[in-house]
N, C-alpha and C positions, 0 to 999 in steps of 0.2 A: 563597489567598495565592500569590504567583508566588515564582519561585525564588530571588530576591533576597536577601528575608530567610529563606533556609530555614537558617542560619547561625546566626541570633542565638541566643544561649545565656540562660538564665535561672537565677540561683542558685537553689541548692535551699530556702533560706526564704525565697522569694519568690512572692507569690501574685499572678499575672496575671490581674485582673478583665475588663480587655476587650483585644484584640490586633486592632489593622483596618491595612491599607495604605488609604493616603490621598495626595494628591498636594497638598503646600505649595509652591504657582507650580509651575514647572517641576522638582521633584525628586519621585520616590519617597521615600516615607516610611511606615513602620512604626509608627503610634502604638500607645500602649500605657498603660493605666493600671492600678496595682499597688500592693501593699500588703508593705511591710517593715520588722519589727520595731516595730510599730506605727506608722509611717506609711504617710500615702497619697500616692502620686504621679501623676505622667504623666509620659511620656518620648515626643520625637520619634525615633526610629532614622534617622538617614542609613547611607547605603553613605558610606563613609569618600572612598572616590574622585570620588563626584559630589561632595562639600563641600575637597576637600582645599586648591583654591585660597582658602576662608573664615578667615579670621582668628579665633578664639575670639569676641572680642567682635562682629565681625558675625555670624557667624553664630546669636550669640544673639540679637543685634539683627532680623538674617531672625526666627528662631522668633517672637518677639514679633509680629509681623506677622497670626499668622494669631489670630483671634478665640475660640481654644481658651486660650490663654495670660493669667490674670487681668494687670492689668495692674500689679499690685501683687505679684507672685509673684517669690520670687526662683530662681535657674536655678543649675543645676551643670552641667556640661559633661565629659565626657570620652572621649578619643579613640581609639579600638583601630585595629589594623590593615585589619580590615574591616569594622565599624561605627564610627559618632559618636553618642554618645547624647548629649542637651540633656533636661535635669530640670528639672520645674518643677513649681507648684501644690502644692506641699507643703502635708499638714494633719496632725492628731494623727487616728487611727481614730476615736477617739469624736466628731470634728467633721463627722464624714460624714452 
């Protein structure tokens, strides 16, 4: 993994099943799928500075794009100073 994401923080009850850098078009990105409090997710990581000119709703609109995102899932978004995380794919654990 390059330096980029050597940053991202992960709560302490939160279990990171897989962590890859991936490239959606033209951005780095950090996928990640994870399991909390008995849910499962996935999360895009942007660097906050490459997304900063995206508008919440586009830039979920981008996420949708790449063929990882069902297209029935719904997303949460929230923005820190040096990452963007976009959540999506939400399930119960036992539907895994």
């Amino acid at each position: 993994m390059s330096a980029k994401f050597d940053d991202v923080t992960v709560e302490s009850d939160t279990w990171v099943k897989v962590s890859l850098e991936v490239k959606l078009d033209e951005y780095d990105v950090l996928y990640q799928q994870w399991v909390w409090d008995g849910i499962l997710g996935e999360s895009f990581i942007f660097v906050t500075s490459d997304v900063v000119a995206m508008g919440d709703d586009d830039l979920k609109a981008f996420a949708r794009t790449s063929p990882m995102v069902k297209p029935e899932s719904s997303m949460t978004l929230g923005r820190g100073d040096a990452y963007t995380f976009v959540n999506f794919n939400f399930a119960s654990v036992d539907d895994d």
